[in-house]
Backbone of each chain as ProteinMPNN parsed JSONL, in Angstrom:
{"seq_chain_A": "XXXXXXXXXXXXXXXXXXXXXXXXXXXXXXXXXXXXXXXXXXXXXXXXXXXXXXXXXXXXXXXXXXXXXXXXXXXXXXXXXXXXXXXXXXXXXXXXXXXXXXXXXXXXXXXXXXXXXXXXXXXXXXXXXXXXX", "coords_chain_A": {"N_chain_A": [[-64.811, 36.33, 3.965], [-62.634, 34.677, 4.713], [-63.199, 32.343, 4.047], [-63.164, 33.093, 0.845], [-60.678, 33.997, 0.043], [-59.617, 31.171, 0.481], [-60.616, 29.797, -1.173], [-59.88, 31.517, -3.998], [-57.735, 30.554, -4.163], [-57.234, 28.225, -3.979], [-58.444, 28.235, -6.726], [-56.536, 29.495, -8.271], [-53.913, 27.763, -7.702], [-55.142, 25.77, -8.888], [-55.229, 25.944, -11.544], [-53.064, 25.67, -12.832], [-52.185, 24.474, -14.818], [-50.029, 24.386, -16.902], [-47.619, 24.587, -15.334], [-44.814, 23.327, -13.209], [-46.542, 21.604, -12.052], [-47.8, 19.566, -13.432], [-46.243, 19.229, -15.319], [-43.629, 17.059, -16.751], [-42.361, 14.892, -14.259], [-39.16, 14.45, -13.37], [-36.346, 12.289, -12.408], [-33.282, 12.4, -11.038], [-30.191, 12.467, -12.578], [-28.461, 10.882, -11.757], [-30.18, 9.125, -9.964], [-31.601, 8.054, -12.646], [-29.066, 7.002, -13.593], [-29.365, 4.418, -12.029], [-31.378, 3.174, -11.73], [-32.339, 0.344, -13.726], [-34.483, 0.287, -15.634], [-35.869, 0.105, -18.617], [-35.891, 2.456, -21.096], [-38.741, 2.741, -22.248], [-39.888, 2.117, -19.674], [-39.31, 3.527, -17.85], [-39.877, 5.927, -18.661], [-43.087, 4.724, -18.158], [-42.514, 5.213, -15.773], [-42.419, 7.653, -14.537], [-44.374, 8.898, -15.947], [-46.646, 7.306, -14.005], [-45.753, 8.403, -11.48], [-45.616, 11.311, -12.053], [-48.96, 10.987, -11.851], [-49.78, 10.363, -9.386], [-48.429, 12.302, -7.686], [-49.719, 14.259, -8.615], [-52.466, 13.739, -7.655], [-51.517, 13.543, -4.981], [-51.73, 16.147, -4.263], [-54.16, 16.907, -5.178], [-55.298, 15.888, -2.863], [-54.496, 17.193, -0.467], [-55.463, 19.96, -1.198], [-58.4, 18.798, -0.926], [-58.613, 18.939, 1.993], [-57.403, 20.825, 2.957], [-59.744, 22.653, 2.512], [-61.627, 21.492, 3.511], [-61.065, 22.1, 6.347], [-61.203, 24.458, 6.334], [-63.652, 24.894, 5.845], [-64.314, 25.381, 3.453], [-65.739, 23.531, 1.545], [-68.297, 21.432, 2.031], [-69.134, 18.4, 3.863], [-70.102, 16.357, 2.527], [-69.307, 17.0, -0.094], [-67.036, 17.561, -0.138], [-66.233, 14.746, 0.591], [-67.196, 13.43, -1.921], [-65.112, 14.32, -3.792], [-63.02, 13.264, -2.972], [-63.875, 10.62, -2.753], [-62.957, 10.269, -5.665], [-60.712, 10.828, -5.921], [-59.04, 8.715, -4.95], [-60.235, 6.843, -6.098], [-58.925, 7.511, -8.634], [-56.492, 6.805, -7.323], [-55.747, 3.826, -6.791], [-55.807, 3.304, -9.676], [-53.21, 4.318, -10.568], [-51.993, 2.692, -8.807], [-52.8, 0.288, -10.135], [-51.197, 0.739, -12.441], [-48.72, 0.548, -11.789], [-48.455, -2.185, -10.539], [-48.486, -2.86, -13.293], [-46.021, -1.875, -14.597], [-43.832, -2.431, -12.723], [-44.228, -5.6, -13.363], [-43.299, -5.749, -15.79], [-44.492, -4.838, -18.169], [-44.756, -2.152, -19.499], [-46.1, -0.523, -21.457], [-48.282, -0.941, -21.293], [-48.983, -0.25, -18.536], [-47.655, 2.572, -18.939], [-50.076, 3.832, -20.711], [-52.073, 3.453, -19.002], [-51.604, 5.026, -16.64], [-51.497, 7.324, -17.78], [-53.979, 8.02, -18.862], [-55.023, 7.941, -16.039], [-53.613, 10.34, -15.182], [-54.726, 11.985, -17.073], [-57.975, 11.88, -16.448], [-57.466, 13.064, -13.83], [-57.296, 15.023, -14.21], [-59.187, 16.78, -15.531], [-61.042, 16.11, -12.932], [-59.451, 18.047, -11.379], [-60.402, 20.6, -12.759], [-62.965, 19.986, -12.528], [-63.467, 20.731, -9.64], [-62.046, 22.709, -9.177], [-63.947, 24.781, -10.747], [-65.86, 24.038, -8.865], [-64.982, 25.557, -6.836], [-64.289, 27.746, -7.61], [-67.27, 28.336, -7.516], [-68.304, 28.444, -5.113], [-66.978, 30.252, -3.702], [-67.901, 32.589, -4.801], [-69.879, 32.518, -3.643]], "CA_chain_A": [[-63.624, 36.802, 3.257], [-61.218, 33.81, 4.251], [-63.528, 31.27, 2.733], [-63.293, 33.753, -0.615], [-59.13, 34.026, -0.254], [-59.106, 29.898, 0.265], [-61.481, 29.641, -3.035], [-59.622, 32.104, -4.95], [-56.056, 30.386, -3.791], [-57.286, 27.396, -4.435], [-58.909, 28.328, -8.892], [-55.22, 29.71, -8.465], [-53.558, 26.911, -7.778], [-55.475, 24.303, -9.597], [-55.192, 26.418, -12.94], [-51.416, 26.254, -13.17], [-51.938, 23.05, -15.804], [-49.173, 24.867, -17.583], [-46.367, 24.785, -14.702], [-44.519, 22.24, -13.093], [-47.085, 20.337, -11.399], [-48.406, 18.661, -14.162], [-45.249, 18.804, -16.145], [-43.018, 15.929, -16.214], [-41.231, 14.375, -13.259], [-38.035, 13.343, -13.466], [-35.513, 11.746, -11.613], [-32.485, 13.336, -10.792], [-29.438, 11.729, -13.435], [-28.042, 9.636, -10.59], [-31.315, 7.551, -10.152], [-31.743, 7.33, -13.553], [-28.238, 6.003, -14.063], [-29.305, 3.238, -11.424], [-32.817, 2.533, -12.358], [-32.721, -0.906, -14.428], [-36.1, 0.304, -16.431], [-35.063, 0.483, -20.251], [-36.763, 4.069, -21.764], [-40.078, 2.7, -21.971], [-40.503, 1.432, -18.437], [-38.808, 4.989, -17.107], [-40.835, 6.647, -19.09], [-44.087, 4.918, -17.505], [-42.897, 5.434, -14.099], [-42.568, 8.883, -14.548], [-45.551, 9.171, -15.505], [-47.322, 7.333, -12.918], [-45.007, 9.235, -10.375], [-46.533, 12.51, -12.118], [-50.208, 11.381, -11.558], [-49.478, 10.219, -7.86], [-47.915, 13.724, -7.299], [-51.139, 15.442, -8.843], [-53.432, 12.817, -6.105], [-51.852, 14.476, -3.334], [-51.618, 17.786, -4.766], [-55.639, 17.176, -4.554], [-55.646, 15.418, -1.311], [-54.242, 18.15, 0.306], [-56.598, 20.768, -1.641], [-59.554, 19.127, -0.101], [-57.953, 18.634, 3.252], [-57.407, 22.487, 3.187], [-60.841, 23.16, 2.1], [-62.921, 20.933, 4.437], [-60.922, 22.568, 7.175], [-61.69, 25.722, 6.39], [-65.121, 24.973, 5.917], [-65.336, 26.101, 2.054], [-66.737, 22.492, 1.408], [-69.618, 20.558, 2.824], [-68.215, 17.27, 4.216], [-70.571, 15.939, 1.466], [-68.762, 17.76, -1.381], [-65.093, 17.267, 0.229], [-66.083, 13.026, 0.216], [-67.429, 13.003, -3.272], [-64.024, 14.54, -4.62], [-61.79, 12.792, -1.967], [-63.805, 9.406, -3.848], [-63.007, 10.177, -6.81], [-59.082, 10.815, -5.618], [-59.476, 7.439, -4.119], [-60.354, 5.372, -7.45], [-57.68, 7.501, -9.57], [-55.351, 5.93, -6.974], [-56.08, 2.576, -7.082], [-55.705, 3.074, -10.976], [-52.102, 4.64, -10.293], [-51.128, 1.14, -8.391], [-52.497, -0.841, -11.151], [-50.429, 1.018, -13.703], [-47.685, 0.306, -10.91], [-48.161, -2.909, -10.805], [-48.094, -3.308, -14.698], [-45.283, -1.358, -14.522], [-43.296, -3.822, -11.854], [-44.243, -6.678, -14.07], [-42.385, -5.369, -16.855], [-45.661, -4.146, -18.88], [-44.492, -0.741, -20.001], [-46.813, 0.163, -22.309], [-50.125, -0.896, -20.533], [-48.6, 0.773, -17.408], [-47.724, 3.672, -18.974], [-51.055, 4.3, -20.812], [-52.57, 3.508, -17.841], [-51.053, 5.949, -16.249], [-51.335, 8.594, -18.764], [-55.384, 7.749, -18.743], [-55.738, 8.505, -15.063], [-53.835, 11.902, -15.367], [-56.312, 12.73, -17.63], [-59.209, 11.824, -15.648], [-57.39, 13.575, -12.366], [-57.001, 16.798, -14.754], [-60.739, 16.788, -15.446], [-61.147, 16.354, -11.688], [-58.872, 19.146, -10.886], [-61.128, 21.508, -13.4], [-64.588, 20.138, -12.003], [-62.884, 21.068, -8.398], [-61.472, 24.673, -9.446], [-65.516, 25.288, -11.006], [-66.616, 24.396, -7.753], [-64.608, 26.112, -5.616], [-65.088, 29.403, -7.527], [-68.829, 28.702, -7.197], [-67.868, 28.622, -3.627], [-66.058, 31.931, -3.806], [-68.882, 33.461, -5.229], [-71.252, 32.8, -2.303]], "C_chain_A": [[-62.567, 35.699, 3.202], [-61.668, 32.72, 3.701], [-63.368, 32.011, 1.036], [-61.645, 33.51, -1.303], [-59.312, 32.188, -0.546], [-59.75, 29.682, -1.123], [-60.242, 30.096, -4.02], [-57.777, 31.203, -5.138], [-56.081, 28.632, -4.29], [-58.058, 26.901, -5.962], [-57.374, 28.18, -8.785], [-54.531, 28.182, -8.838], [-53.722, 25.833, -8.419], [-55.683, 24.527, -10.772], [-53.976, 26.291, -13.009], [-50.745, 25.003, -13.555], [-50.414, 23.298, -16.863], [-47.83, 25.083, -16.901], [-45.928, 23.564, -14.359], [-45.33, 21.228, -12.392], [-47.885, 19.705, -12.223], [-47.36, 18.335, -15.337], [-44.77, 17.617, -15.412], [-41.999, 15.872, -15.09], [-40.378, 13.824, -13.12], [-37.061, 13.273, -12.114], [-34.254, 12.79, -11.962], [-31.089, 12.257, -11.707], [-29.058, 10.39, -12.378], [-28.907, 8.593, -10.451], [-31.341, 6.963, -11.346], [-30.686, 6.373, -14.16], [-28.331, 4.665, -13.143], [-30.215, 2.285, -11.389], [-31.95, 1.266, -13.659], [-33.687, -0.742, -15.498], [-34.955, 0.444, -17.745], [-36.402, 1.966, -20.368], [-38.052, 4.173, -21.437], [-40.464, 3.159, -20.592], [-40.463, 2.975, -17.719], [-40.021, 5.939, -17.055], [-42.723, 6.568, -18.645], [-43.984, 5.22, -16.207], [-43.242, 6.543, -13.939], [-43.689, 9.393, -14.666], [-46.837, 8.279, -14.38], [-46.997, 8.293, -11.508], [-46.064, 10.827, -10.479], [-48.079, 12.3, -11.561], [-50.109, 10.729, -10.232], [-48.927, 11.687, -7.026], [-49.221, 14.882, -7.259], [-52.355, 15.057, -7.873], [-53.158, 13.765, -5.119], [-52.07, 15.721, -3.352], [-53.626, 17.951, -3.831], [-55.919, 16.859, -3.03], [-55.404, 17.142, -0.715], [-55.47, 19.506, 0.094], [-57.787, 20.769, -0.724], [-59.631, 19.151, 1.033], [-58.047, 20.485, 3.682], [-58.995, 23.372, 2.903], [-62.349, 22.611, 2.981], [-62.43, 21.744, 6.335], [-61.405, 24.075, 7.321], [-62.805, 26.081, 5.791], [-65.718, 25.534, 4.283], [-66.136, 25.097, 1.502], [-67.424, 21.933, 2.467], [-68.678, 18.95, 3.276], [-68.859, 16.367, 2.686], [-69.676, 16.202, 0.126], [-67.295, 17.033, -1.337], [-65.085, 15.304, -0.131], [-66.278, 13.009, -1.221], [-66.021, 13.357, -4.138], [-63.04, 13.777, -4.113], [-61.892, 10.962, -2.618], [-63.173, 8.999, -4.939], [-61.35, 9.979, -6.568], [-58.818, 9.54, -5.482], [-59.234, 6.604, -4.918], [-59.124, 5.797, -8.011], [-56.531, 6.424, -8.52], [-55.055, 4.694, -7.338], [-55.68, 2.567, -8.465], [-53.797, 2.992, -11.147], [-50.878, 3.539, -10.123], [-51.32, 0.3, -8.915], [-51.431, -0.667, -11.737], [-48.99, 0.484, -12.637], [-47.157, -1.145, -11.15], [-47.733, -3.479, -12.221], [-46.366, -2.914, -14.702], [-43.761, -2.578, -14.238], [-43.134, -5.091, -12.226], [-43.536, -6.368, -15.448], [-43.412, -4.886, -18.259], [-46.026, -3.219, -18.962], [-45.408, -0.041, -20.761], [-48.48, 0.13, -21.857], [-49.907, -0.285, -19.498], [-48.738, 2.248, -17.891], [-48.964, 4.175, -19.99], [-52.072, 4.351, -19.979], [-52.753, 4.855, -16.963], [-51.269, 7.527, -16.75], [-53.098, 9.021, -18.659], [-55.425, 8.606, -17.566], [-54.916, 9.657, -15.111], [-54.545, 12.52, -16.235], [-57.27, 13.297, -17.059], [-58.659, 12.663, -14.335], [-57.104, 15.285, -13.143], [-58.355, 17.535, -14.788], [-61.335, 16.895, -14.28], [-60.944, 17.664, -11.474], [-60.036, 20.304, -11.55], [-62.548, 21.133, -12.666], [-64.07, 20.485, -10.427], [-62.775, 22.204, -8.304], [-62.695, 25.175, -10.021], [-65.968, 25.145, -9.802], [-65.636, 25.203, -6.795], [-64.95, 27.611, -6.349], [-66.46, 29.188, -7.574], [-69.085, 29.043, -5.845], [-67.741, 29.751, -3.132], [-66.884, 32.734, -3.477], [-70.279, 33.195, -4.058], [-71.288, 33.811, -1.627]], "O_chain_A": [[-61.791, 35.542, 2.259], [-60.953, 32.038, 2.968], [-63.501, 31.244, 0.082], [-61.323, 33.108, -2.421], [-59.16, 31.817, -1.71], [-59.06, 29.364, -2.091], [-59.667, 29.269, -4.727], [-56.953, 31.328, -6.045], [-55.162, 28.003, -4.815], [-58.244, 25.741, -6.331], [-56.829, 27.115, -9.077], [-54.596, 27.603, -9.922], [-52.845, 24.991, -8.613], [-56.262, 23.647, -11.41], [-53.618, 27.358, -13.508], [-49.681, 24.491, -13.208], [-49.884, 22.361, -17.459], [-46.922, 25.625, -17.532], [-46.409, 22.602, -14.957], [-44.878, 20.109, -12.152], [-48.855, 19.184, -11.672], [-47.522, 17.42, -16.145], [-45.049, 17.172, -14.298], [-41.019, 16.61, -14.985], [-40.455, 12.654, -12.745], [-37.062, 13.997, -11.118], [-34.217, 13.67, -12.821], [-31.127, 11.093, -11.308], [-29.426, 9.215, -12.413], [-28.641, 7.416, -10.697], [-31.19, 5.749, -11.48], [-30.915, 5.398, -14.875], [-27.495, 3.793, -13.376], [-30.121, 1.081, -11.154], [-30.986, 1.63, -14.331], [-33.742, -1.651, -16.326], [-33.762, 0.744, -17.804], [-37.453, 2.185, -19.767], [-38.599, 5.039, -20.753], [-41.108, 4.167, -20.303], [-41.433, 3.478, -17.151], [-40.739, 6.448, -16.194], [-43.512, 7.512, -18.673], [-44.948, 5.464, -15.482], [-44.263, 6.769, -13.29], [-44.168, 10.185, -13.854], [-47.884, 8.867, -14.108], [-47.827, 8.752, -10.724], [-46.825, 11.329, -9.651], [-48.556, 13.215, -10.89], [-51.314, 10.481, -10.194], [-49.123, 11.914, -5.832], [-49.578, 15.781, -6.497], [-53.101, 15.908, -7.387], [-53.925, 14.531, -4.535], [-52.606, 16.333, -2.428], [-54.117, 18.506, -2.848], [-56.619, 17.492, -2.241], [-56.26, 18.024, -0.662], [-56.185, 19.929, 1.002], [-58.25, 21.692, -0.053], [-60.761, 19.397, 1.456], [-58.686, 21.069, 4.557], [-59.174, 24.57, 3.12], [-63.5, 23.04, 3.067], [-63.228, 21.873, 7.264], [-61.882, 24.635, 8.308], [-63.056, 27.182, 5.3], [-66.838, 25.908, 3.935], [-67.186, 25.448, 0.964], [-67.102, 21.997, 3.654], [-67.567, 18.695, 2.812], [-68.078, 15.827, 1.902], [-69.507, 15.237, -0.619], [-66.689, 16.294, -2.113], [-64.267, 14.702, -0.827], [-65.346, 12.473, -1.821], [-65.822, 12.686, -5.151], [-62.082, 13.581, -4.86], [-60.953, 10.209, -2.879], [-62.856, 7.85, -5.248], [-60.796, 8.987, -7.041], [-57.978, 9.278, -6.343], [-58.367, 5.736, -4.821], [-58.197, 4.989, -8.071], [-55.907, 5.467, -8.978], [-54.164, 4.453, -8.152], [-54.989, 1.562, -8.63], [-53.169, 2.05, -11.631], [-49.767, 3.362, -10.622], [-50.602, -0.687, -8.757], [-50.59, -1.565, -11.764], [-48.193, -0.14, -13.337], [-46.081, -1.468, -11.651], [-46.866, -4.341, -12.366], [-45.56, -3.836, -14.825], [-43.04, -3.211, -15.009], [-42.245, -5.8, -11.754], [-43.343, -7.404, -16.085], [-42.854, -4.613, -19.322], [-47.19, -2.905, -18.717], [-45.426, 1.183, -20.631], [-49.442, 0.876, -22.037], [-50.815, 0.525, -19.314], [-49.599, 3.026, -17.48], [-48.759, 5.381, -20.128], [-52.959, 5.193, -20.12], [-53.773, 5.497, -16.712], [-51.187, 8.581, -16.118], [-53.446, 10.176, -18.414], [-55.746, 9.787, -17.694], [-55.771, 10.542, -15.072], [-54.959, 13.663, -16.042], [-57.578, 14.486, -16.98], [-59.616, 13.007, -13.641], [-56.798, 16.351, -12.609], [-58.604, 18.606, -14.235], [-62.243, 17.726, -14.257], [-61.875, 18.463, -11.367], [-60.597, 20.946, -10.662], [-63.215, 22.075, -12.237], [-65.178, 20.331, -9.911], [-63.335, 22.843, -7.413], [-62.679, 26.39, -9.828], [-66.593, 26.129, -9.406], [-66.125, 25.238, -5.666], [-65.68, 28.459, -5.837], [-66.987, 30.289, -7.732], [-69.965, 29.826, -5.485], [-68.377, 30.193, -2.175], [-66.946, 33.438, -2.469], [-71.364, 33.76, -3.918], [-72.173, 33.959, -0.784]]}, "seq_chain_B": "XXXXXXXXXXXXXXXXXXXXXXXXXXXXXXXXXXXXXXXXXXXXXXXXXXXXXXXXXXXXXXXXXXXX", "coords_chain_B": {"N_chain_B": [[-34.738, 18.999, -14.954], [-34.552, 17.945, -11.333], [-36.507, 15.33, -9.585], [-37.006, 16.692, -6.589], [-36.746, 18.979, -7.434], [-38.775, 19.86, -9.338], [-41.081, 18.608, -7.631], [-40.177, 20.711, -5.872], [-41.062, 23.417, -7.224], [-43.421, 22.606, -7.592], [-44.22, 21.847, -5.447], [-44.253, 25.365, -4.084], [-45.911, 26.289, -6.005], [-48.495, 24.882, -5.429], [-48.845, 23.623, -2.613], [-48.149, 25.515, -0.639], [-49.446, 27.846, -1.321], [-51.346, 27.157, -0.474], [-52.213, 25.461, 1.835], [-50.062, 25.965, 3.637], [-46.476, 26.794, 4.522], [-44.976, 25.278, 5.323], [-45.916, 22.614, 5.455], [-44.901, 22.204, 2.832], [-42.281, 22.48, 2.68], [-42.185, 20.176, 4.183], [-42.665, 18.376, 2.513], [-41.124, 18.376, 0.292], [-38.498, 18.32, 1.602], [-38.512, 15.79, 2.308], [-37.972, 13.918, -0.119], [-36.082, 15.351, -0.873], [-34.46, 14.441, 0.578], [-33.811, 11.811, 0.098], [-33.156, 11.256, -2.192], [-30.64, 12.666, -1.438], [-29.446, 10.715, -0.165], [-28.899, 8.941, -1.704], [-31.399, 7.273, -3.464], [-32.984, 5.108, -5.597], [-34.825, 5.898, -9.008], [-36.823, 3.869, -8.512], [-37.229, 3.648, -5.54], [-37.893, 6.094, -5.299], [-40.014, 6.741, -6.436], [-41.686, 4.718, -4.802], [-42.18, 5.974, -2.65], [-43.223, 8.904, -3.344], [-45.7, 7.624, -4.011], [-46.687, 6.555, -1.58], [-46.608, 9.201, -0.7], [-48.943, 10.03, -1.557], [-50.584, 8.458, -0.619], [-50.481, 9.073, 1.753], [-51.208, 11.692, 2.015], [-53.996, 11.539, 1.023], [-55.059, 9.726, 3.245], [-55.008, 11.71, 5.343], [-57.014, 13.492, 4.167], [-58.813, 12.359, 4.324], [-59.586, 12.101, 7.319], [-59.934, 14.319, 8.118], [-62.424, 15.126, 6.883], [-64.11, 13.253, 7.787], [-63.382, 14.126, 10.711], [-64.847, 16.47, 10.552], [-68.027, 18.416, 10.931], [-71.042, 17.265, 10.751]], "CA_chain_B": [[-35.281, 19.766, -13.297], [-34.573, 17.007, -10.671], [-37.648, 15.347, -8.425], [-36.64, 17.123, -5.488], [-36.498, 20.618, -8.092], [-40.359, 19.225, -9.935], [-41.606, 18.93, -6.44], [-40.113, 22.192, -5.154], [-42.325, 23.963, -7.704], [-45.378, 21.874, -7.212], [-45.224, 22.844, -4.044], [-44.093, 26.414, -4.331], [-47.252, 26.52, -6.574], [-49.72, 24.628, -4.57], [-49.054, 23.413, -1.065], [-47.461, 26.536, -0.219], [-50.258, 28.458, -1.52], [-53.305, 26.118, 0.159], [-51.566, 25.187, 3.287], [-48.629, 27.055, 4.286], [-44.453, 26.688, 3.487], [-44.664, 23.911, 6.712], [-46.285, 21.276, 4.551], [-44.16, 22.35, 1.619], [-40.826, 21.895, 3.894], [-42.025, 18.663, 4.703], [-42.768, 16.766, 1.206], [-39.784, 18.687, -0.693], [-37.409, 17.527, 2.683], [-38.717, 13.828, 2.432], [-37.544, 13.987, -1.424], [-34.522, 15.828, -1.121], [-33.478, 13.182, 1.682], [-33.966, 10.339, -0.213], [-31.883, 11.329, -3.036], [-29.282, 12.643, -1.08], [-29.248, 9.101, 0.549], [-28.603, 7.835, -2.878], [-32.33, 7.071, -3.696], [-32.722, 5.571, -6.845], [-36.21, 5.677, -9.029], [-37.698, 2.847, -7.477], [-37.309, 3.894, -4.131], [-38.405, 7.569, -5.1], [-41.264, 6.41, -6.727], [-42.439, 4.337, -3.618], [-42.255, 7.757, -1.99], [-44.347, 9.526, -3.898], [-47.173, 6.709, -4.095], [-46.922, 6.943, -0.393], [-47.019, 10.284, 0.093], [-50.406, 10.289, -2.129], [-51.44, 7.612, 0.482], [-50.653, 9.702, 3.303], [-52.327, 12.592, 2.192], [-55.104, 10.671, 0.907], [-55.727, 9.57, 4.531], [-55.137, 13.131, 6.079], [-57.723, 14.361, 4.05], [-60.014, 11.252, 4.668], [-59.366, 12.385, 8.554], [-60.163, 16.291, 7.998], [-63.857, 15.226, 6.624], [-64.458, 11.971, 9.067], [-63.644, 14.734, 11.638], [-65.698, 17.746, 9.787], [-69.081, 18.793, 11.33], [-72.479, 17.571, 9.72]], "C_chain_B": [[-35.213, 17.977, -12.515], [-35.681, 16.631, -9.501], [-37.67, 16.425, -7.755], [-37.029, 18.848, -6.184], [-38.081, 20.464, -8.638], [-41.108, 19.817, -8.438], [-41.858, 20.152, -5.711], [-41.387, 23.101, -6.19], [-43.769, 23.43, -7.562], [-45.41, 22.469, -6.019], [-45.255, 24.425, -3.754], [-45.962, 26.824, -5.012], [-48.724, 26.143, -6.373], [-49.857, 24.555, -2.784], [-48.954, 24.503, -0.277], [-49.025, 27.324, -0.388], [-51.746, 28.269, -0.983], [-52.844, 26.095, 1.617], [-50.114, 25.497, 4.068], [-47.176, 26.589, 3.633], [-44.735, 25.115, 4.344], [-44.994, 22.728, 5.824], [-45.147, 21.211, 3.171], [-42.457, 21.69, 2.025], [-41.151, 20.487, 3.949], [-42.119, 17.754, 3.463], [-41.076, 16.556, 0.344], [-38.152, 17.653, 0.248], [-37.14, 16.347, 2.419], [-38.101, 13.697, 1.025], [-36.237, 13.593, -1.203], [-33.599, 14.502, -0.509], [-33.224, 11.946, 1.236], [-33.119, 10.531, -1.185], [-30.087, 12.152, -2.404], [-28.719, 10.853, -0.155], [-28.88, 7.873, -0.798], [-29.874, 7.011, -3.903], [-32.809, 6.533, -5.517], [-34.756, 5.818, -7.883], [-37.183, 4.885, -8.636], [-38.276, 3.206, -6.307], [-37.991, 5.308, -4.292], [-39.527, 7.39, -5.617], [-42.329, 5.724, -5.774], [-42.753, 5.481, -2.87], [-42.749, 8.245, -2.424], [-45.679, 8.873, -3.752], [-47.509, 6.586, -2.296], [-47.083, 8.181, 0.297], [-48.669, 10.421, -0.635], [-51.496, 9.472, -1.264], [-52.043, 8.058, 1.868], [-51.798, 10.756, 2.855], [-53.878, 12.723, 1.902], [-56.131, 10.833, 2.459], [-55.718, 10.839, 5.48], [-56.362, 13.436, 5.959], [-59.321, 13.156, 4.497], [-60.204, 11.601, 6.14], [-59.842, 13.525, 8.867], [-61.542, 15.654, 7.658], [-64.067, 14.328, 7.61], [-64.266, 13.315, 10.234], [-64.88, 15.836, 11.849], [-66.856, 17.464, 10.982], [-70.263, 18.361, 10.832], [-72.011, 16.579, 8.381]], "O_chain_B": [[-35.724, 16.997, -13.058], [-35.83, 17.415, -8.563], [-38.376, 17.315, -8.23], [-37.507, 19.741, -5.484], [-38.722, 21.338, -8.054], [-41.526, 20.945, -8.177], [-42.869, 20.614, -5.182], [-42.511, 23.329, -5.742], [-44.887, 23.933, -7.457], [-46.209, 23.288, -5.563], [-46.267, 24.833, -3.184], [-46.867, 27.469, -4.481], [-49.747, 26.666, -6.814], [-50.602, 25.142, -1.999], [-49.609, 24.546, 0.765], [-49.729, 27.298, 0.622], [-52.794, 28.912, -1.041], [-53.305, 26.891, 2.435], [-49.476, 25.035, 5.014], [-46.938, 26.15, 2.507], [-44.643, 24.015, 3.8], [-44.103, 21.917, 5.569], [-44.718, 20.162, 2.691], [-41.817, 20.707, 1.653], [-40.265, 19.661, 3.731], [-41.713, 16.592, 3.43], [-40.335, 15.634, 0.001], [-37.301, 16.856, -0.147], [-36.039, 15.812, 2.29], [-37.239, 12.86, 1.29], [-35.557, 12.567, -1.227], [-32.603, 13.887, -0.89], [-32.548, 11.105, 1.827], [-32.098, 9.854, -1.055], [-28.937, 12.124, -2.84], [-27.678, 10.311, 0.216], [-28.701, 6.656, -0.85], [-29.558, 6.306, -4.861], [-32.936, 7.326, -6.45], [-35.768, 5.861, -7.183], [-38.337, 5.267, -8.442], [-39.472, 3.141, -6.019], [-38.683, 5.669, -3.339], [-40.335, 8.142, -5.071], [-43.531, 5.984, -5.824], [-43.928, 5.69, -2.57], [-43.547, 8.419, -1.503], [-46.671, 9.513, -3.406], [-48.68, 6.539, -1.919], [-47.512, 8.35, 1.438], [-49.51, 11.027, 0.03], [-52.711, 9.644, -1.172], [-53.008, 7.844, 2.601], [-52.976, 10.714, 3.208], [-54.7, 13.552, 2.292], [-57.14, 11.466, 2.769], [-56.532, 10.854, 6.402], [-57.061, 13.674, 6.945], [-60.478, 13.386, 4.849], [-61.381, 11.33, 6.377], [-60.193, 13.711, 10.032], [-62.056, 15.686, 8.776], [-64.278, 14.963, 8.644], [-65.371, 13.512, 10.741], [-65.597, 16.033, 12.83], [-66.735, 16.559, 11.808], [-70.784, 19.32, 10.263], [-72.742, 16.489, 7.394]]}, "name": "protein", "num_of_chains": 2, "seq": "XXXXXXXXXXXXXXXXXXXXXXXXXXXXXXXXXXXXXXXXXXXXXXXXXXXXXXXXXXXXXXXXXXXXXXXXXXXXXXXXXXXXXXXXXXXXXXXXXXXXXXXXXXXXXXXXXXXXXXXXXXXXXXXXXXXXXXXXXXXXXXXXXXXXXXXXXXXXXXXXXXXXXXXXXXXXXXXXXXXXXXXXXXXXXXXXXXXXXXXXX"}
């Protein structure tokens, strides 16, 4: 039953592409009046910020899910990999970013929340397959 | 909606819901603190890419510990 609740809590949660955790992240006016970035640059941090936000979102997911035994340690590494590379992608776009290369940053950026959205959905299929055991 | 307000719903809507308010308290806190400290996007953006680091390695820690 509490591997069924963590399943069902965790489709929940990783369906809610339509709330704020995949909406945009902004800064609060104050930073932005101190940030230096011109529009562009803002505009890619933000979104790298967003898909660094949606990383841990997952980290934590499988962190909560290998503890409570609804994944295999096998299962929990192969998604925790995959978390792993988007990062790495995250701190390229970072670095582009940092170098003043706004527009390869922020498609960068925009790319791996893609690919970590696609994650999130092959994650929320397995966990209700999970459920359903 | 300001980080600190973004966040609060992310976590409201996940952490909270996977792993209790306690984790939720603790990311939204680390936020809030940094912009009340004057924090500007730079610095709040290092903060985020580090908290994806940390919990990265949490969860790398939760399976390395796991069973089998």
């Amino acid at each position: 039953m509490r591997k069924l609740i963590v399943a069902v809590l965790c489709v929940a949660s990783l369906s809610l592409s339509g709330c704020g955790v995949f909406g945009p992240i902004e800064a609060t006016p104050g930073a932005a009046a101190k940030t230096e970035l011109p529009e562009v640059g803002r505009n890619a941090q933000l979104a790298i910020n967003e898909a660094n936000v949606t990383l841990a979102t997952a980290a934590v997911v499988i962190r909560g899910n290998i503890a409570d035994r609804v994944w295999t340690k096998e299962q929990s590494q192969y998604y925790l990999d995959k978390v792993k590379e988007y990062r790495k992608q995250t701190d390229a776009a970072q670095k582009m970013v940092d170098t003043g290369d706004y527009i390869t940053g922020g498609n960068m950026a925009g790319s791996v929340r893609s690919l970590i959205v696609i994650l999130h959905r092959e994650v929320a299929a397995q966990a209700r397959k999970e459920g359903a055991k | 909606m300001s980080q600190a307000g973004t966040l609060a719903v992310f976590a409201d809507a996940l952490i909270s819901a996977v792993v209790g308010k306690l984790e939720r308290d603790v990311i939204v806190a680390r936020v809030k603190e940094m912009e009340s400290k004057g924090a500007d996007l730079a610095q709040i953006s290092k903060a985020i890419a580090a908290m994806a680091d940390e919990e990265i390695a949490k969860a790398q820690a939760a399976i390395d510990k796991a069973p089998g």
